[in-house]
N, C-alpha and C positions, 0 to 999 in steps of 0.2 A: 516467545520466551521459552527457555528452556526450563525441563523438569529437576531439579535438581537431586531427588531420587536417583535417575537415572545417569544422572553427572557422579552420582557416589559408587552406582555398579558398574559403572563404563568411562571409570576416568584415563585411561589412556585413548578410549577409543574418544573421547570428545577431544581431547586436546591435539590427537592427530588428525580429525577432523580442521581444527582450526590451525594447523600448520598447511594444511593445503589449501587454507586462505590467507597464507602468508604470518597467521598471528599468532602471538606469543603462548603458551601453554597457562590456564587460569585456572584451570581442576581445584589442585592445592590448597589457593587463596580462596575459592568459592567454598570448600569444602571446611575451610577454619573458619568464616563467617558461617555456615550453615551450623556448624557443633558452636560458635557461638548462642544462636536464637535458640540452641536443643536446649542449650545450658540455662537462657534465660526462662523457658519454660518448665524446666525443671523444678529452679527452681521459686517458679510462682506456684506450680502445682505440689509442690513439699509445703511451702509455707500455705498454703491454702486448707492442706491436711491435715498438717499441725495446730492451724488455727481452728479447724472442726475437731480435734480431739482434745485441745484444751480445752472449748468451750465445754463440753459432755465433761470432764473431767472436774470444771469447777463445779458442774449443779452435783458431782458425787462428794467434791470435800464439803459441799456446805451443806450436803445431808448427812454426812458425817462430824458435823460440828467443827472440822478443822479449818478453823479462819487463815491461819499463816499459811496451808496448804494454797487454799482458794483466792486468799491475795497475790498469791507468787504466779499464782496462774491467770489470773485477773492481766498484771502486771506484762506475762508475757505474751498474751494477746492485743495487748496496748504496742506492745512494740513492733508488733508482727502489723498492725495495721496502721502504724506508722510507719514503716518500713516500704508497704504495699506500692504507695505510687512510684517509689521510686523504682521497683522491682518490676511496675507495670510499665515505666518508662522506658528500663533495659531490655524485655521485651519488646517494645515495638519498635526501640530504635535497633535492635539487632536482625528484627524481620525486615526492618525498612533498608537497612543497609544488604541484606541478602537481594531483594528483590531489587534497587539499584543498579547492584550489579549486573543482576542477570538481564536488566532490560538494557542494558546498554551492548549485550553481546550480540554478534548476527547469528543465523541460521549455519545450521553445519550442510557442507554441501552432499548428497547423495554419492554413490560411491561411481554410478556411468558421468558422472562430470568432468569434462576432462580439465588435470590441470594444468595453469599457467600466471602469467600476473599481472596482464592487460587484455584489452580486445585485441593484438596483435596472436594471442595465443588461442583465440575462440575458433571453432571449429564448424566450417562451413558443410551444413547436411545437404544441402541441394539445391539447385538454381533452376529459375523459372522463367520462360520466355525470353524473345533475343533483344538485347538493344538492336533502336531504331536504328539504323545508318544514313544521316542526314547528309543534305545534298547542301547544306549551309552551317554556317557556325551554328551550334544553338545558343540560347542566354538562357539565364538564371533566371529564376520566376519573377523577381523583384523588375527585372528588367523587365521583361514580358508586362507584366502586371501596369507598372509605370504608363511603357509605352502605350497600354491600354486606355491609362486614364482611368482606372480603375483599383489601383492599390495607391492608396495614402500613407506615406511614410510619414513624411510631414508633417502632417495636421495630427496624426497620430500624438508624433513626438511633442506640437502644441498641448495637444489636450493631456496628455499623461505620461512624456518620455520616453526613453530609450525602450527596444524590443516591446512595439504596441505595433498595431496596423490599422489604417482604414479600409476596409473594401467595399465596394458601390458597384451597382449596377448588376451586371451579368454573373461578376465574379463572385459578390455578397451569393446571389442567389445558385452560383454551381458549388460555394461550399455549402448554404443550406441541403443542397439537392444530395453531395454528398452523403452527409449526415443522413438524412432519409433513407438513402438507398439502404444504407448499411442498418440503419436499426429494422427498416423494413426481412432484412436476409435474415437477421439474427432472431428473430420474431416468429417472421413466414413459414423459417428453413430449416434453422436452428436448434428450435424447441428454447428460444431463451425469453423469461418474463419480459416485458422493457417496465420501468422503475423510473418515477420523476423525485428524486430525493433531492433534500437541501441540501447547499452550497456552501452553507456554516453548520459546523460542527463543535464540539465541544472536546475538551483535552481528551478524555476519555477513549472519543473515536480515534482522534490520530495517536495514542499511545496504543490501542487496539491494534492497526494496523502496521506499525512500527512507525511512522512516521515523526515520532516525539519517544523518549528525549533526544536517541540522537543529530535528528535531521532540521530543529527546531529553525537554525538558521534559512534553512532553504524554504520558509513557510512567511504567506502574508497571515498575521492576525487582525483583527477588529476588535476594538475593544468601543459598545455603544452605553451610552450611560439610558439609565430608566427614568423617567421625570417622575417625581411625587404627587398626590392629587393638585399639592399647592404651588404645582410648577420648578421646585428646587429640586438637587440634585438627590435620588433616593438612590442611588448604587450604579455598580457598571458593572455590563457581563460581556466577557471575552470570547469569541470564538474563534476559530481558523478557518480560512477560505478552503476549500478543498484541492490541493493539489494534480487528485485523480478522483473519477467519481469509486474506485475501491477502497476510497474510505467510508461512506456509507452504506454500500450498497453490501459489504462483509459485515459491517457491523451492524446489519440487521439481524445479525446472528445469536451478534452479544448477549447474553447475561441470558439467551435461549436452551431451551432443551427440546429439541427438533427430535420428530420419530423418524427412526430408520428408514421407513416406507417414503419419507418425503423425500431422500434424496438420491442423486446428486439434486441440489438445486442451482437452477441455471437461471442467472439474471444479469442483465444489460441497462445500458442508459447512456443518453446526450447528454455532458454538461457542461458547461465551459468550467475549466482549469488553470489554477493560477501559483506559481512558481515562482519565488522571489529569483532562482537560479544565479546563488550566491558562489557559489564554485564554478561559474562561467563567463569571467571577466577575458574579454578577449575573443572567445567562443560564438561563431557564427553573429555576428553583433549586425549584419546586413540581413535583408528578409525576413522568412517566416518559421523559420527550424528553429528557433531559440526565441521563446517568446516568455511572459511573466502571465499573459490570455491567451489562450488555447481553448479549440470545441474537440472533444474526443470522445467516440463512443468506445465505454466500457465491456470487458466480459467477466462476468466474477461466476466460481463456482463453489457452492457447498457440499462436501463430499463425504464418505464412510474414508476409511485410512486402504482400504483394497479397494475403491473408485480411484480413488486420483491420478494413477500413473496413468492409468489411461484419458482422461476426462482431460490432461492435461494432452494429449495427441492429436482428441478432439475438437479442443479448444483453440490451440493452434492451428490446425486444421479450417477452421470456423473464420481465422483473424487472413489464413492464405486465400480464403474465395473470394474476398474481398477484390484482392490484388489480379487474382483470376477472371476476373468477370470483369473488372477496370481494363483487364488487358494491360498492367504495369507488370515491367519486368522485375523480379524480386533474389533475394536468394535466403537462406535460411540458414541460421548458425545455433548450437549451440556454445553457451556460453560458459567462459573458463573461469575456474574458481578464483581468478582475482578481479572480475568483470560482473561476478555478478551482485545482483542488488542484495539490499541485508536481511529480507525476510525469506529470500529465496533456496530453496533445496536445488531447484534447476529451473535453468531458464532458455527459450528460444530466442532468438531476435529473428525478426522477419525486415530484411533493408530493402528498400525499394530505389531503383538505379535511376538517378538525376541525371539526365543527359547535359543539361546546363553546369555543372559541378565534375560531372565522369565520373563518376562514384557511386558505391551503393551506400544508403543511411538508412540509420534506426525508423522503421514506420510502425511496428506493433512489438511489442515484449511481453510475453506469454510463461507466468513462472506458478510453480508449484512449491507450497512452503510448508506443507506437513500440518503438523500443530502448533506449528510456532505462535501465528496469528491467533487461535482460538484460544489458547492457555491464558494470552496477554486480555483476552474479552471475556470468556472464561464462554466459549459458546459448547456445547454440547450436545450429543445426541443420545437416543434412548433404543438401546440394543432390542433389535429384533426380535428374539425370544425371552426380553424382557428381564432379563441379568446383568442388572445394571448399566451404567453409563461411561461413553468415551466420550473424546474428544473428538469435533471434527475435524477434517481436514481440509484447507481452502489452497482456490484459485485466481489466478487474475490476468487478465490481457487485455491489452487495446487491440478492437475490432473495427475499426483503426482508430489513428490519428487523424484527428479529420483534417488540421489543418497542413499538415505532413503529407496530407491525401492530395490536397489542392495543390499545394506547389508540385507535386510529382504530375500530374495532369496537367498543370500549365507547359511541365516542362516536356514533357512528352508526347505533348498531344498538340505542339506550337507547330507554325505553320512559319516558311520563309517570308512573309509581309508581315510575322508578329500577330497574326489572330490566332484560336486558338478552339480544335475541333472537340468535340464535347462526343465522349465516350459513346457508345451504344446503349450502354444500362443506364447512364443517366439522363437520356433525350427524354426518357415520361416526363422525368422529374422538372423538365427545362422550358417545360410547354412546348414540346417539340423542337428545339432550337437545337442545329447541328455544328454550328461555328458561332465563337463568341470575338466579335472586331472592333474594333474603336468606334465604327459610326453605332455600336449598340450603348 
């Protein structure tokens, strides 16, 4: 969320911030709502004052014996506190309306982002190892998978419909093994906590992290009712499934006041993820790139505001060893101000090359978002030489996708009879097993 202070000393520089995300100029309008909530507390604190200097004022007329004085004044503190709720109603609907607003705006983008107005205009930093050159066609994971007897599209779609999967056998246990490796690095190598946080959250979290109110559509809810001692219905509480585990795992932040000494704080975690992926009708509707369940490990960071440009280098850095050690070929883009996500100041994508597809695709997104995030949770930290309090600033990336990880290793690591050779880094994890084939 934005400051709005800082929207009233830098209104050209916010609104040309948001023309290089393509959007309209809102200064103006935020700025007449904001002198509206001044106006309504103005005048609650007039009438507030007024209502303490009548009162003093009656116990003087009626030590002075003047009744008609002390009735008139009587009279207009009757009005003044009839008047009250509705003056506290304009009040808070004129905060509510200011703060509306501002949650519904994105992040302004930092000024090294380059602009553009799709991923057509994102900007590739650097490419990493060669495609394979295969001596045969290659297929798609789905295929591989199938042919394996070990990916379930089907039964999937029985038990719970479009964009699910089953996987069994070998292939269950090399995205387990995934997963491990990578919280294992992040852990080991990394300096990052690992974190088992809940799966439901409450509005709160995902307004914290932006995810509500804009994106509400793209989210699964729960809604579980409570049963009363006497078995009937005593109420029902709502949560949201977690799209990414950077809803929790930042808003452990929330509502904190963290010492300077503590940070950056660096924390990770497995979780599965779940995406109603309501703007993706049509989009990847085969395999496992588009899914509503997903396992992904997390990278989130808590920072001072002169950590983060680097932590976010780091971080990315952290999400490429990944790909480096897998031995998948990757390349690395900065992303262009109409590409990037809504809490984001800047952002990497890291794609990893599907030889099944010929293409490289999104496997980790690595963004740095200032205070946006912390304003909207209200997390804080507590200055170094103890002169008061900022705001922090956060991080967040997938280290990786895990399931994004598996199809890139199926497709990569496939063999011409369709088996499918199991990485170097993840043989520990495999019980030693170096090729995964249909007789497994």
């Amino acid at each position: 969320m934005h400051d709005i202070k800082w929207i009233r000393d830098n209104r050209e520089a916010f609104d040309q911030g948001r023309a290089r995300r393509g959007l309209a100029p809102v200064a103006e309008t935020l700025l007449a709502l904001d002198d509206a909530r001044r106006t309504a507390i103005s005048k609650l604190q007039l009438a507030q004052e007024r209502r303490n200097a009548a009162s003093k004022e009656i116990g003087a007329a009626l030590k002075d014996k003047d009744a008609a004085k002390a009735d008139a004044l009587k009279a207009e503190v009757a009005r003044i506190k009839e008047d009250w709720p509705l003056m506290e109603a304009g009040e808070r609907d004129a905060k509510e309306a200011l703060e509306k607003a501002l949650a519904e705006l994105p992040n302004l983008p930092l000024d090294v982002v380059p602009d553009g107005k799709d991923e057509h205009d994102n900007v590739e930093v650097l490419r990493w190892g060669t495609p394979r050159n295969f001596d045969f066609t290659p297929k798609e994971h789905f295929e591989l998978g199938e042919g394996l007897g070990l990916m379930d599209f089907e039964a999937a779609s029985r038990l719970s419909g479009a964009r699910f999967v089953v996987n069994k056998g070998k292939i269950a246990r090399l995205e387990r093994a995934l997963a491990q490796f990578m919280l294992d690095l992040h852990t080991e190598q990394h300096g990052y906590t690992e974190v088992n946080p809940p799966l439901l959250v409450r509005d709160q979290a995902m307004f914290g992290t932006a995810q509500l109110p804009k994106f509400r559509e793209d989210q699964f809810s729960v809604t579980a009712g409570r049963p009363s001692d006497g078995g009937g219905a005593e109420g029902q509480s709502e949560f949201w499934l977690i799209p990414t585990a950077e809803v929790p795992l930042t808003n452990l932040a929330g509502g904190q006041i963290l010492d300077e000494a503590q940070l950056p704080l660096r924390l990770t975690a497995g979780t599965y993820c779940f995406r109603a992926e309501a703007g993706a009708a049509g989009r990847d509707t085969r395999g496992m790139i588009r899914q509503h369940q997903f396992f992904k490990v997390e990278l989130v960071s808590i920072t001072t505001p002169g950590q983060a440009l680097e932590e976010h280098e780091r971080m990315t850095g952290c999400a490429e060893k990944v790909l480096q050690l897998l031995e998948l070929p990757y390349r690395k883009v900065t992303l262009c101000t109409g590409d990037m996500g809504f809490a984001s100041q800047k952002t990497y994508d890291l794609e990893v090359w599907l030889p099944g597809q010929g293409k490289y695709r999104e496997i980790s997104s690595c963004s740095v978002c200032g205070d946006f995030q912390a304003r909207r949770m209200n997390a804080r930290y507590r200055l170094a030489d103890g002169k008061g309090l900022g705001f922090v600033h956060t991080l967040n990336g997938s280290g990786v996708a895990v399931g994004r990880a598996l199809v890139a290793v199926l497709e990569n690591y496939q063999q011409a009879d369709g088996s499918i050779a199991v990485p170097q880094a993840l043989r520990p994890y495999m019980g030693g097993a170096e090729m995964i084939s249909r007789a497994q």
